[in-house]
KEVEX-13342 format. One record per residue (C-alpha): residue in three letters; x, y, z. Coordinates in steps of 0.02 Angstrom, whole numbers, plus 32768, in hexadecimal, padded with zeros to 4 digits. Example, Ala and Ser with C-alpha at 12.3 -4.5 7.8 and 13.67 -1.06 7.14 Angstrom:
2
+------+------+------+------+
| resn |    X |    Y |    Z |
+------+------+------+------+
|  ala | 8267 | 7F1F | 8186 |
|  ser | 82AC | 7FCB | 8165 |
+------+------+------+------+
//
This chain:
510
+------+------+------+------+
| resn |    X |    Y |    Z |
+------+------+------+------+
|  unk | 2CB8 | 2F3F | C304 |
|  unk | 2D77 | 2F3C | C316 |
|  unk | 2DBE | 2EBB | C388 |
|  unk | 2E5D | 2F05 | C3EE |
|  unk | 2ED7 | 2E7E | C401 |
|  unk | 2F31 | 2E79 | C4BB |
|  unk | 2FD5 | 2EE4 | C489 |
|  unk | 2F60 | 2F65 | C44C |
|  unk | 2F16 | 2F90 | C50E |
|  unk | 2FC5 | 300E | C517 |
|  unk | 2F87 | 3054 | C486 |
|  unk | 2EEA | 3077 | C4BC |
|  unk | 2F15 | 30D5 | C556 |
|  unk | 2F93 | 3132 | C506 |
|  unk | 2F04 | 3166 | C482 |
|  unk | 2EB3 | 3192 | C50D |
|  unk | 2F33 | 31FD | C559 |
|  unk | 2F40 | 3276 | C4C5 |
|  unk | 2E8A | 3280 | C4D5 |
|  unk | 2E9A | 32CA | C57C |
|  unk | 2F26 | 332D | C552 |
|  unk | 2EBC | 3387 | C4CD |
|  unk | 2E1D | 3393 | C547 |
|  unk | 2E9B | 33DF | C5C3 |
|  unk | 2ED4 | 345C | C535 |
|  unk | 2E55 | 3480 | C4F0 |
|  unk | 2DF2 | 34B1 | C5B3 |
|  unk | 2E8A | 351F | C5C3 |
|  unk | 2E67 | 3580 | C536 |
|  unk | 2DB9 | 3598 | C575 |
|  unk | 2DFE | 35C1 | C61F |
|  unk | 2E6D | 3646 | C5D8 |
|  unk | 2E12 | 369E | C545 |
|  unk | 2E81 | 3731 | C559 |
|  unk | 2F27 | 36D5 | C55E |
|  unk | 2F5E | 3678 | C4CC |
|  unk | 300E | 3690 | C4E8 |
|  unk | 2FFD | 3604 | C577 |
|  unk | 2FAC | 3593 | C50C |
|  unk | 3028 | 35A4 | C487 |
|  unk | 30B4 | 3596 | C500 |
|  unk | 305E | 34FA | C559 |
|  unk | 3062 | 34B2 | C492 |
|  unk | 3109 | 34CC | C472 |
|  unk | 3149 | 347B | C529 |
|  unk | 30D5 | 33F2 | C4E3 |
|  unk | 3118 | 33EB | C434 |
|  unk | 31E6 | 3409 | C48A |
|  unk | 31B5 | 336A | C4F8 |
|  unk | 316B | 32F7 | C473 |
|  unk | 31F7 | 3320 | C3F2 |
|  unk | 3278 | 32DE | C4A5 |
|  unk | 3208 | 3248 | C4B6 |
|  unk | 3233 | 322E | C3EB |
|  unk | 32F1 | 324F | C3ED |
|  unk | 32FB | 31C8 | C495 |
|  unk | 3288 | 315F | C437 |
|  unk | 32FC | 3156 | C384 |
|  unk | 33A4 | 3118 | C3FD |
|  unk | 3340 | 309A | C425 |
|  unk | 32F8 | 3037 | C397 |
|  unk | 3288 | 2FB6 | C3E9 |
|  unk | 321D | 3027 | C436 |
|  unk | 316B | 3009 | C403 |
|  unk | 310F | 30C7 | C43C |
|  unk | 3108 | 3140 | C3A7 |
|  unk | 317F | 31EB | C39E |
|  unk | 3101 | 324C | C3F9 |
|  unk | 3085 | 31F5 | C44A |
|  unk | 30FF | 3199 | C4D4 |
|  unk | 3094 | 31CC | C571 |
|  unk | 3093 | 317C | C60F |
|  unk | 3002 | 30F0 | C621 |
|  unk | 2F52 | 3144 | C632 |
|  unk | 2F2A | 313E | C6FF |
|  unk | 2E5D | 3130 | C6D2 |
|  unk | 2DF3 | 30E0 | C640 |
|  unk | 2DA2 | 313E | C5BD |
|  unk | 2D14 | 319E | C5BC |
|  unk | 2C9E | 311B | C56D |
|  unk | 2CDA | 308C | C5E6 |
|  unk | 2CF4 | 3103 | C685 |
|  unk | 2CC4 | 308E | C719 |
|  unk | 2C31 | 30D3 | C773 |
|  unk | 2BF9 | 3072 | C806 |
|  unk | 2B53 | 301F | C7E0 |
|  unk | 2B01 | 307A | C88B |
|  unk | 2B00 | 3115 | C824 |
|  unk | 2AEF | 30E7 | C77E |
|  unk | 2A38 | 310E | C741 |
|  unk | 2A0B | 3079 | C6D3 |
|  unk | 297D | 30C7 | C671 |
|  unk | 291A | 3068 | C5F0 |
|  unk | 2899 | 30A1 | C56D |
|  unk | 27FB | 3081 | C5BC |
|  unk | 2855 | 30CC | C660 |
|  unk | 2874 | 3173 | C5F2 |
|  unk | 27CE | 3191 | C59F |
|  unk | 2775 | 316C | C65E |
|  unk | 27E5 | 31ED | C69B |
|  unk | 27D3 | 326D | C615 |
|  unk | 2710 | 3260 | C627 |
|  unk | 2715 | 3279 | C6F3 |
|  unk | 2793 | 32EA | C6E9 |
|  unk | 27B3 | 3345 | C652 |
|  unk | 2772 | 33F5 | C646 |
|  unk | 271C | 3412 | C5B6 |
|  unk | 26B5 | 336A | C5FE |
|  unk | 2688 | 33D9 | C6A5 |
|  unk | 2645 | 3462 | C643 |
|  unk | 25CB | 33F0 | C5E6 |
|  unk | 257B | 33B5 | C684 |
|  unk | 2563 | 3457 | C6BF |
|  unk | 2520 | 3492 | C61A |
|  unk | 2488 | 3405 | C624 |
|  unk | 2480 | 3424 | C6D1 |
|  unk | 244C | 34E9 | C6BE |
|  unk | 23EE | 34AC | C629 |
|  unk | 2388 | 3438 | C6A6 |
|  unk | 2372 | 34CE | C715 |
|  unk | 233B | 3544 | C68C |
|  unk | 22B9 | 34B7 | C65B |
|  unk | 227B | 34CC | C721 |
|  unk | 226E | 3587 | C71F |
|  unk | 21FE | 3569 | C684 |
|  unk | 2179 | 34EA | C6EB |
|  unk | 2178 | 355F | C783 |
|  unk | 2146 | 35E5 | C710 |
|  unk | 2099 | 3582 | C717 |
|  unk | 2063 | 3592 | C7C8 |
|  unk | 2029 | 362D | C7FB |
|  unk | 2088 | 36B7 | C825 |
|  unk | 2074 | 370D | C8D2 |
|  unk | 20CE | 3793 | C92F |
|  unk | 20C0 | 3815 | C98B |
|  unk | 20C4 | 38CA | C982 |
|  unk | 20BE | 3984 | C9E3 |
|  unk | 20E1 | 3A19 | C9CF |
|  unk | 20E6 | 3ABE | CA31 |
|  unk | 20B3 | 3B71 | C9D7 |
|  unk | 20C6 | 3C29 | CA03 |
|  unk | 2040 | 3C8F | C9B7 |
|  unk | 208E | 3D43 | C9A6 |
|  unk | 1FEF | 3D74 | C94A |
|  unk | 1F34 | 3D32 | C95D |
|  unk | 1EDC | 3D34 | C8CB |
|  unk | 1E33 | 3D70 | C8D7 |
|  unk | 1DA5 | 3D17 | C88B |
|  unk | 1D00 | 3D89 | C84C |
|  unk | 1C68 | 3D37 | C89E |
|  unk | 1BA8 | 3D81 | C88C |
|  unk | 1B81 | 3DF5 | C922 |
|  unk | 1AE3 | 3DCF | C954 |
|  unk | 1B19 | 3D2C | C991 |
|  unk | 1B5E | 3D70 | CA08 |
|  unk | 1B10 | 3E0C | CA19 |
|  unk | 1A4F | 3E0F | CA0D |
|  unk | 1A22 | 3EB8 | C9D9 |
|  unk | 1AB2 | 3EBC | C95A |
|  unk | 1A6B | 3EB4 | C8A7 |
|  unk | 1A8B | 3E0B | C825 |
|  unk | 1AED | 3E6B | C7BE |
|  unk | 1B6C | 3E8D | C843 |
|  unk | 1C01 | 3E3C | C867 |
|  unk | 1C8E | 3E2E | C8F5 |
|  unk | 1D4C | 3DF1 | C8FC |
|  unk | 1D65 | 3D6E | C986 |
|  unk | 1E11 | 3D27 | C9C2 |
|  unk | 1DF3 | 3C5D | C9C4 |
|  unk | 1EAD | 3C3D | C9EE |
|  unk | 1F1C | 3C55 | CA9F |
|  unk | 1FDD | 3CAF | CAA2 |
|  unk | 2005 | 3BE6 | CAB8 |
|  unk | 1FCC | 3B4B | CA6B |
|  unk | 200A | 3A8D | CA6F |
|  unk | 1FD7 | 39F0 | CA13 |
|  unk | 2016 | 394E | CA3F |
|  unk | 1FDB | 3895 | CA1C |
|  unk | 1FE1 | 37FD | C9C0 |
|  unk | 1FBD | 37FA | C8FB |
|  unk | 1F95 | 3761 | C88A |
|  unk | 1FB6 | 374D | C7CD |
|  unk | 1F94 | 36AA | C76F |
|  unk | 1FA0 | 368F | C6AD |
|  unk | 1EF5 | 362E | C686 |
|  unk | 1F45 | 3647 | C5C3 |
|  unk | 1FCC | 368B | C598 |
|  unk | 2029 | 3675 | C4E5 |
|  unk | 20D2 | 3675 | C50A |
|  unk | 20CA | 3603 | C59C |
|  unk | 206D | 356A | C548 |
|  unk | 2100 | 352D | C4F3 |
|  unk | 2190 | 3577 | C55A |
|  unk | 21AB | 34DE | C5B0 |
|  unk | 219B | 3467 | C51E |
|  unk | 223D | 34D1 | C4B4 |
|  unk | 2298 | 34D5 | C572 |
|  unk | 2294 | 340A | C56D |
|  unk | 22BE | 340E | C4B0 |
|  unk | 2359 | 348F | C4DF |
|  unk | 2386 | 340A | C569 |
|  unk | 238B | 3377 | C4F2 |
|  unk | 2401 | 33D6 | C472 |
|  unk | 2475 | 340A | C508 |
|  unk | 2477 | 333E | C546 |
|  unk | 24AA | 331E | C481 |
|  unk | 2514 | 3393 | C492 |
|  unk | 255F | 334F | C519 |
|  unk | 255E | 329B | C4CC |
|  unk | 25C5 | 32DB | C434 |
|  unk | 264A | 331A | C4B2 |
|  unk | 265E | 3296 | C513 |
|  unk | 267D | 324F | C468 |
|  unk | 26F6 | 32B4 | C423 |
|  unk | 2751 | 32AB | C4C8 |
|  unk | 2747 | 31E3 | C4AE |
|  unk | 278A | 3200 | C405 |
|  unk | 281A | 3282 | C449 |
|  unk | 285A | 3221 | C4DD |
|  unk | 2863 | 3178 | C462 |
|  unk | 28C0 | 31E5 | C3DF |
|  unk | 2928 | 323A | C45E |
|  unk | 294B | 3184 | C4AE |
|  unk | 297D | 3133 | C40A |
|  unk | 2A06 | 31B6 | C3E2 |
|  unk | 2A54 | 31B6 | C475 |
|  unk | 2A68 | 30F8 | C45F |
|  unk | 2AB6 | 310D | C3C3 |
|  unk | 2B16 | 318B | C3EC |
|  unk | 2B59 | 3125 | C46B |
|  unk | 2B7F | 3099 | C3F8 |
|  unk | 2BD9 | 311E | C37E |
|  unk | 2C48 | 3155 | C411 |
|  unk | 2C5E | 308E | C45A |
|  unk | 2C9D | 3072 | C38D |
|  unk | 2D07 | 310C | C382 |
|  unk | 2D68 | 30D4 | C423 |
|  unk | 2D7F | 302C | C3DB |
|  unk | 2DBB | 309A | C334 |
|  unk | 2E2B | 30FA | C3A3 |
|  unk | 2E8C | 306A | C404 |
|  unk | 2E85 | 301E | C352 |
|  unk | 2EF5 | 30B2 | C2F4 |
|  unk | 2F56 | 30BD | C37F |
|  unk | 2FA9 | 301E | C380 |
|  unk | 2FAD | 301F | C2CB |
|  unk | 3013 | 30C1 | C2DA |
|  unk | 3082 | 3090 | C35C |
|  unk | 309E | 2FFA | C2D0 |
|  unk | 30D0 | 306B | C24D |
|  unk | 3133 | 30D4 | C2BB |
|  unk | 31B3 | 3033 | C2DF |
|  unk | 31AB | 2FF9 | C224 |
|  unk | 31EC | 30AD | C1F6 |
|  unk | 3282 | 30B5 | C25D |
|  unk | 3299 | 3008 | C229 |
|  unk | 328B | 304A | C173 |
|  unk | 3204 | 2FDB | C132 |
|  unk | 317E | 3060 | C115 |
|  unk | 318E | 3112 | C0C2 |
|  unk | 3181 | 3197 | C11B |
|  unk | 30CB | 31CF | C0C1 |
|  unk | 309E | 3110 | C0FB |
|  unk | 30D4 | 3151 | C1B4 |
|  unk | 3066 | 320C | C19F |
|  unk | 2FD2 | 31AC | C155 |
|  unk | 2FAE | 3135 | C1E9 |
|  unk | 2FCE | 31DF | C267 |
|  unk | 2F6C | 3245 | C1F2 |
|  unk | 2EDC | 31A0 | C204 |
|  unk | 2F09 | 31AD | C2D5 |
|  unk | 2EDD | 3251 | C2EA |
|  unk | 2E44 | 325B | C285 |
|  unk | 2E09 | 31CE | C2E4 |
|  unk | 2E33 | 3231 | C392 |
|  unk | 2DD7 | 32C6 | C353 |
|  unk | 2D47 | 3262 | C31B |
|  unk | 2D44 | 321A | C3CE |
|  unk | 2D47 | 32CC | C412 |
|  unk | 2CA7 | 32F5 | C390 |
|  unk | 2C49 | 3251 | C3CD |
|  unk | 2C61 | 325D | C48A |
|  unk | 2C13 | 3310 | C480 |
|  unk | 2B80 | 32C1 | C415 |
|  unk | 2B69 | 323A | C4A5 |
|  unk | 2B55 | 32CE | C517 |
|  unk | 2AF1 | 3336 | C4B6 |
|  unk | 2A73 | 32AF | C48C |
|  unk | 2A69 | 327B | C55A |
|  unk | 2A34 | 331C | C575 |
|  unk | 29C3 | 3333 | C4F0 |
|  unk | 297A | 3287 | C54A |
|  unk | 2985 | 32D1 | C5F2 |
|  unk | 2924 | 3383 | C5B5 |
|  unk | 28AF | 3313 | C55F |
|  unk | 2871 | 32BE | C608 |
|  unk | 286A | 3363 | C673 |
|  unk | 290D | 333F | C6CE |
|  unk | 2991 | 33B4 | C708 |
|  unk | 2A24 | 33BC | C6A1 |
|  unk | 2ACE | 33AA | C6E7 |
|  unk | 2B67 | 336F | C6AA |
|  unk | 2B62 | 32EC | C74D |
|  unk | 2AAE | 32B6 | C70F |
|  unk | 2AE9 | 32A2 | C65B |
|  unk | 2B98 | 3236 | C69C |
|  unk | 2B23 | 31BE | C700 |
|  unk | 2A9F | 3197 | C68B |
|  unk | 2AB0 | 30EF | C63B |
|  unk | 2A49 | 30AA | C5AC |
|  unk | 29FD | 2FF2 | C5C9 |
|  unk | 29DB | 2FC3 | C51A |
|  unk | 2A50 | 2FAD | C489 |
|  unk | 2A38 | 2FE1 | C3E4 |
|  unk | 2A08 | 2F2E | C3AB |
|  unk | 2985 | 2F16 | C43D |
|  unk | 293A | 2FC2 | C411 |
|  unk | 292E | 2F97 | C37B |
|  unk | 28E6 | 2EED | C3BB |
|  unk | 2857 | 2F34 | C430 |
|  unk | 282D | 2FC4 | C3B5 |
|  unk | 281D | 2F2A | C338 |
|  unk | 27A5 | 2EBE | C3A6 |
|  unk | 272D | 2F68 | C3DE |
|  unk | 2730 | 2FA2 | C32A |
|  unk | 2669 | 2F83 | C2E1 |
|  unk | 264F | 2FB5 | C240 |
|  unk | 258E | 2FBB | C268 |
|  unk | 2561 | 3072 | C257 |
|  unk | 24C3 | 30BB | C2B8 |
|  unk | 2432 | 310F | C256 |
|  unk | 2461 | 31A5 | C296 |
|  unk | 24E5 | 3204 | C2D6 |
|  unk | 24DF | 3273 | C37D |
|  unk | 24EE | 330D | C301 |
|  unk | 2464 | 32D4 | C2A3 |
|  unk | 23F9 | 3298 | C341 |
|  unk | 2436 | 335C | C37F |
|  unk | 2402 | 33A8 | C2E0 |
|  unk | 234F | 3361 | C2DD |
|  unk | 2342 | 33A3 | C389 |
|  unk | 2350 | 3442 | C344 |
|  unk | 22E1 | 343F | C2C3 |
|  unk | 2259 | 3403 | C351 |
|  unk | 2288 | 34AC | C3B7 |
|  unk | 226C | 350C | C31A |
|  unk | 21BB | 34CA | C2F1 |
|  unk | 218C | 34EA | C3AE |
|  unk | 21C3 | 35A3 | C3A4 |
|  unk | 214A | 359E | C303 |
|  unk | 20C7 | 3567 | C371 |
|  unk | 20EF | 35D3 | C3FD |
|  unk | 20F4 | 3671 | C397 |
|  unk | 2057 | 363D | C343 |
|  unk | 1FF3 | 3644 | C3DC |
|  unk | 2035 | 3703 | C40B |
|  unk | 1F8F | 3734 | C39C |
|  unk | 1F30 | 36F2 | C429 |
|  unk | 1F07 | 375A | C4BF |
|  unk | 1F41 | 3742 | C560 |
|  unk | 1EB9 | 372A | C5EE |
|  unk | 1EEB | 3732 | C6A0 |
|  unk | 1EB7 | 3739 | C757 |
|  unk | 1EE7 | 37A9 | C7E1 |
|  unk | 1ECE | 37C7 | C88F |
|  unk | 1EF2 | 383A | C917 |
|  unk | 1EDA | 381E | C9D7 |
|  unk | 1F3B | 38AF | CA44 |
|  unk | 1F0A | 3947 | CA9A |
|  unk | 1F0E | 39F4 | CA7C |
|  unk | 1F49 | 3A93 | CAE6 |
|  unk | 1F16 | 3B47 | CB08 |
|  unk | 1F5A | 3BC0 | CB7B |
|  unk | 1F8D | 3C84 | CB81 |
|  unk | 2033 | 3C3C | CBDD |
|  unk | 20B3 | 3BC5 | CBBA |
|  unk | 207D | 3B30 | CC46 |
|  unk | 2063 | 3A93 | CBDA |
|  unk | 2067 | 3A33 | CC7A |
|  unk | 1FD1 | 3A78 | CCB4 |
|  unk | 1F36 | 39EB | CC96 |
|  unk | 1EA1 | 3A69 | CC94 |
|  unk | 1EE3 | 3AC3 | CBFA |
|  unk | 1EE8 | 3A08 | CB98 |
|  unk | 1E62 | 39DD | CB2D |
|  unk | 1E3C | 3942 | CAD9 |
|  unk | 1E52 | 3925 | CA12 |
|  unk | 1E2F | 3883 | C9A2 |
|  unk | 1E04 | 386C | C8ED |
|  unk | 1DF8 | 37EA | C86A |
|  unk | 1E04 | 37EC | C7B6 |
|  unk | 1E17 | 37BE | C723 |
|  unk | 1E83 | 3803 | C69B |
|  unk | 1E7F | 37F7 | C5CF |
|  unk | 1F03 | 3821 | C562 |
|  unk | 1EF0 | 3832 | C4A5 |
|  unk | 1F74 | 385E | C431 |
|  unk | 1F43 | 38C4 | C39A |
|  unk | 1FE1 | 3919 | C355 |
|  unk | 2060 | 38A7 | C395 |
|  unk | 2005 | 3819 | C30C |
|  unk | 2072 | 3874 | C290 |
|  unk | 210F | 383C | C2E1 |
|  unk | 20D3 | 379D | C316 |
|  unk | 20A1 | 377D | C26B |
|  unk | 2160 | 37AD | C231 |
|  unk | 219F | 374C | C2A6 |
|  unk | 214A | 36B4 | C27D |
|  unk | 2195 | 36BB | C1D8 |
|  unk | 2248 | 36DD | C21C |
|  unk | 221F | 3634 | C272 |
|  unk | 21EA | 35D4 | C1DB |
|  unk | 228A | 3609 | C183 |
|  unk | 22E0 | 35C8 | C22A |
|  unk | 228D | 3517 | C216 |
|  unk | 22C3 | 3511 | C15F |
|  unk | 2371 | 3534 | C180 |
|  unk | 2374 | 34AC | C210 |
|  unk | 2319 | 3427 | C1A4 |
|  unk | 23A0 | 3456 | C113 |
|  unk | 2434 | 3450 | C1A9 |
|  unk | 23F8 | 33AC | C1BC |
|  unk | 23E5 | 3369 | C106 |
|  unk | 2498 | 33AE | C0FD |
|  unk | 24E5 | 334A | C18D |
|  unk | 248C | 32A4 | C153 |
|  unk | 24DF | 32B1 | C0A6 |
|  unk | 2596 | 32E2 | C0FD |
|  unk | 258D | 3263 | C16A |
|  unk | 2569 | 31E1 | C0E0 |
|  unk | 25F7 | 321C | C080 |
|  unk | 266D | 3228 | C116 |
|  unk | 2639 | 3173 | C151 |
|  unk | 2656 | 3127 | C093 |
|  unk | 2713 | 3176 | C08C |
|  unk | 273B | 314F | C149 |
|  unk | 2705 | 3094 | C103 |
|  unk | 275D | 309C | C066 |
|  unk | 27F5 | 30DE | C0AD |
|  unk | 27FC | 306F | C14A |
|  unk | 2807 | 2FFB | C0CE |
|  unk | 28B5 | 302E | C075 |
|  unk | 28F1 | 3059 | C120 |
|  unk | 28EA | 2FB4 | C148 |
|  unk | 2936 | 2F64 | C0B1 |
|  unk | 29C2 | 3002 | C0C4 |
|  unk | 29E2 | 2FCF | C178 |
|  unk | 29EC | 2F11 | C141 |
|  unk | 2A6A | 2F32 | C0B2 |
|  unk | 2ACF | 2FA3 | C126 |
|  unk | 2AD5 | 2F2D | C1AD |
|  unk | 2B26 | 2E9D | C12F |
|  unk | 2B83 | 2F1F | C0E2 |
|  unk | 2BC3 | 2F50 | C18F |
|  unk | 2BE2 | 2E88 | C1AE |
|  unk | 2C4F | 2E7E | C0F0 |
|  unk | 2CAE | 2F15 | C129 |
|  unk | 2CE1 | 2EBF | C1DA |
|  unk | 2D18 | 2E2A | C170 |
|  unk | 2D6D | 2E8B | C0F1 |
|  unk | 2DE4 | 2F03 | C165 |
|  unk | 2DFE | 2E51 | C1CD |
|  unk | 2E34 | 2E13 | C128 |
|  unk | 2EA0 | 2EB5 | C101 |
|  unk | 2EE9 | 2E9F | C1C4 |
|  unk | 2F25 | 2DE4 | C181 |
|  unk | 2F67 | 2E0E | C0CE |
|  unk | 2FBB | 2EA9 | C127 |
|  unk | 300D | 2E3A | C1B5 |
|  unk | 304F | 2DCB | C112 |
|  unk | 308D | 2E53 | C0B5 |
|  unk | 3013 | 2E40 | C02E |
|  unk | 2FD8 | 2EE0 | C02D |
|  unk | 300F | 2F9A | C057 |
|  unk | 2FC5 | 2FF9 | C0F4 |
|  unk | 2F68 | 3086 | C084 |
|  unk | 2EFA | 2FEB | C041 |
|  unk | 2EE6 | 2FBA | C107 |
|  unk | 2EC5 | 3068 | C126 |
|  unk | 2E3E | 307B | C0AC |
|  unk | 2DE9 | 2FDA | C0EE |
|  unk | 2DED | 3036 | C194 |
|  unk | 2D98 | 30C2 | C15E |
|  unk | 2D16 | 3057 | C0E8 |
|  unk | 2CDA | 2FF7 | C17E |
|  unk | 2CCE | 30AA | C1E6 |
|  unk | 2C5F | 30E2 | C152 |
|  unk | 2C03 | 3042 | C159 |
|  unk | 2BE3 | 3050 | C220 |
|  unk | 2BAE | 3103 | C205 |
|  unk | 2B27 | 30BE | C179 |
|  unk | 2AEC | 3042 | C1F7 |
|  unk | 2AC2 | 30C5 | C283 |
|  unk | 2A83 | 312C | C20F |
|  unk | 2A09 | 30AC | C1C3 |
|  unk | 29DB | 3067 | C271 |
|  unk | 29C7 | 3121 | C2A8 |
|  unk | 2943 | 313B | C20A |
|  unk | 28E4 | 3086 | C22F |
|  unk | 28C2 | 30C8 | C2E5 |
|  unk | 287E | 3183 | C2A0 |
|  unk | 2800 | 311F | C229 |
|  unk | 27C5 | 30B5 | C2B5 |
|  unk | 27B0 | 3149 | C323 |
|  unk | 2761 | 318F | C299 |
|  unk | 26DB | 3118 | C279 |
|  unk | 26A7 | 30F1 | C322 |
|  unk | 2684 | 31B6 | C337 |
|  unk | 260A | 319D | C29A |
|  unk | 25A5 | 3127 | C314 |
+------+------+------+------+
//
């Protein structure tokens, strides 16, 4: 990185300065959408005062500020280096970030609760074992008595055989109440109800594992770009200072007539590239402490974002992501430990639908009471008389075997597509796992031969600095040096950022 020599702090908070002034502008505008006749009268009172600050600057020929950049000293560091006392800084670390992100995060909540209605689901399925008892009454109005032929001469002697009579067995009122009994001695759809419920509740724990996982793998992504963006922006303030003392340079040289006038627009045109690349790399800070912050369930605030505070640097994440990293693969991965899950639950839905050819044999009971009366008085004892059965009850399909027998095919068809799912996954995750390797690999050699190309460019525009200072060289060849060790720093974050993604990678292939 660039080292900022002591006459260059003035510099640096004048940088700063017209950073501010362009955040201040540039809220303006947003303030006012529907007046731009402010904002272009707040430019020109800008661009009147600048070109007095130029004209008092030219009388006197020692100055050392450029034409328009002679501000009063910032009043407050910049954004990067903002003191924030350590009481409410919130140092957070890696480990500190994934821990959070699985207690707290909500995609992590809803996972729990998933298993945990799975688990309940798998209860309802045991309880529908025991036998089921409830009871039941009911109250009826009989507007019309049926009557029921009987023969006549048992109740009237000198009637003849062949004669019959209509009797009324039934009162205006009637009442049943009481307790009734049903137990499944066999039934086919409940033998292996509870085996596919524990089956369901395995796949929903994998499940469960692979987000937890995936959250792992977010949080450490999410982490690891926020520390390089804040490396980018920590370089791009050093940039900053760096242009801005080198333009305040080529400001005196010109009115000293040493340097061209191009030489002069070239190091302002290099200045405020730099500023707006500071501009582009603070909002990238912010944008990737959020992401961080959404990643671990927290509330997102601009005070939340401001406070937060990385404790590793690139080079110890890169260290500890280093040390953890084990190339020593599991047989199988929590998809593929998932997936044979499911093929299980398919070959017990072959079983269970195989058994719906069976009949179903059960056992029932009633013990209750029943009521007659010509009135409505169910309270009434004397008109309650005592009713209890037992029995037992047999079910045999005969027409419904031609669905079952459709639907065990449906299910075979099921199993096969599983098994092939399966077979599938295996194969992709081979593949995956053999490029991840491969190209972990030449991310590592790329991040190597960045970082010394990164360490030839800092030697090289410290070279350019001396040969410049001699006169040995002009400032466009210092300028380009600049820029070549920007483009080199850029190469090295993005290499480091590409070494972290394969390790991330890999270890979700475990």
């Amino acid at each position: 990185m660039n080292s900022i020599n002591p006459t260059q702090h003035t510099d640096r908070a004048q940088c700063f300065n017209t950073i501010n002034r362009v955040r201040r502008l540039h809220s303006f505008k947003c303030m006012h959408p529907f007046k731009p006749a402010l904002l272009g009268c707040a430019c020109l009172l800008l661009s009147l005062f600048a070109a007095g600050q130029e004209n008092t600057a030219q009388s006197t020929p020692g100055s050392q500020s450029p034409p328009a950049m002679k501000f009063a000293p910032a009043t407050q560091s910049s954004p990067v280096t903002k003191s924030i006392p350590a009481a409410q800084k919130r140092l957070l670390t890696l480990e500190a970030a994934v821990a959070r992100a699985l207690e707290h995060a909500p995609e992590q909540k809803i996972q729990q609760m998933k298993v945990q209605e799975a688990r309940l689901q798998l209860k309802e399925a045991r309880l529908r074992h025991i036998p089921n008892i409830h009871a039941s009454g009911d109250v009826r109005r009989n507007l019309i008595i049926p009557s029921t032929p009987v023969p006549a001469h048992l109740f009237n002697p000198e009637a003849g055989e062949e004669e019959t009579m209509y009797l009324k067995f039934n009162t205006e009122w009637n009442a049943t109440a009481g307790l009734n009994l049903d137990y499944d001695l066999f039934n086919p759809e409940k033998v292996f109800s509870t085996d596919e419920r524990k089956q369901q509740l395995k796949i929903q724990e994998y499940d469960a594992l692979i987000s937890e996982q995936e959250t792992q793998a977010n949080v450490a992504l999410a982490y690891a770009e926020c520390v390089i963006a804040m490396e980018q922006l920590l370089s791009l303030e050093s940039d900053t200072a760096y242009y801005s003392h080198l333009f305040n340079r080529a400001d005196t040289l010109y009115r000293r007539e040493k340097i061209t006038l191009i030489e002069k627009n070239e190091t302002r045109v290099a200045y405020n590239e730099s500023i707006a690349n500071y501009l582009m790399a603070e909002k990238i800070a912010n944008d990737s402490k959020a992401e961080l912050l959404y990643r671990m369930g927290e509330e997102i605030t601009p005070e939340s974002i401001r406070l937060l505070t990385l404790a590793e640097s690139l080079p110890e994440l890169l260290e500890k992501m280093e040390r953890s990293f084990s190339d020593n693969s599991s047989t199988n991965t929590l998809e593929e430990l998932r997936q044979q899950e499911m093929v299980g639950l398919s070959e017990l839905r072959i079983k269970s639908a195989r058994l719906k050819h069976a009949p179903t044999l059960a056992f029932i009971g009633f013990l209750g009471s029943n009521h007659y009366n010509r009135s409505f008085d169910l309270f009434n004892d004397k008109f309650w008389r005592g009713h209890s059965y037992v029995g037992i009850s047999l079910k045999m399909p005969i027409t419904q075997s031609l669905h079952t027998a459709n639907e065990t095919s449906r299910l075979r068809l099921q199993r096969q597509v599983e098994s092939e799912n399966l077979r599938d996954l295996r194969n992709a995750n081979a593949k995956e796992l053999l490029s991840e390797r491969s190209l972990l690999e030449v991310r590592r050699e790329n991040h190597r031969l960045s970082l010394q190309n990164l360490e030839l460019s800092q030697q090289n525009t410290r070279a350019a600095e001396v040969q410049f200072e001699k006169g040995h060289i002009l400032q466009q060849e210092l300028l380009n040096e600049q820029r070549s060790l920007h483009a080199a720093r850029q190469s090295y974050l993005q290499s480091a950022h590409d070494v972290i993604s394969s390790y991330i990678a890999l270890d979700r292939m475990r």
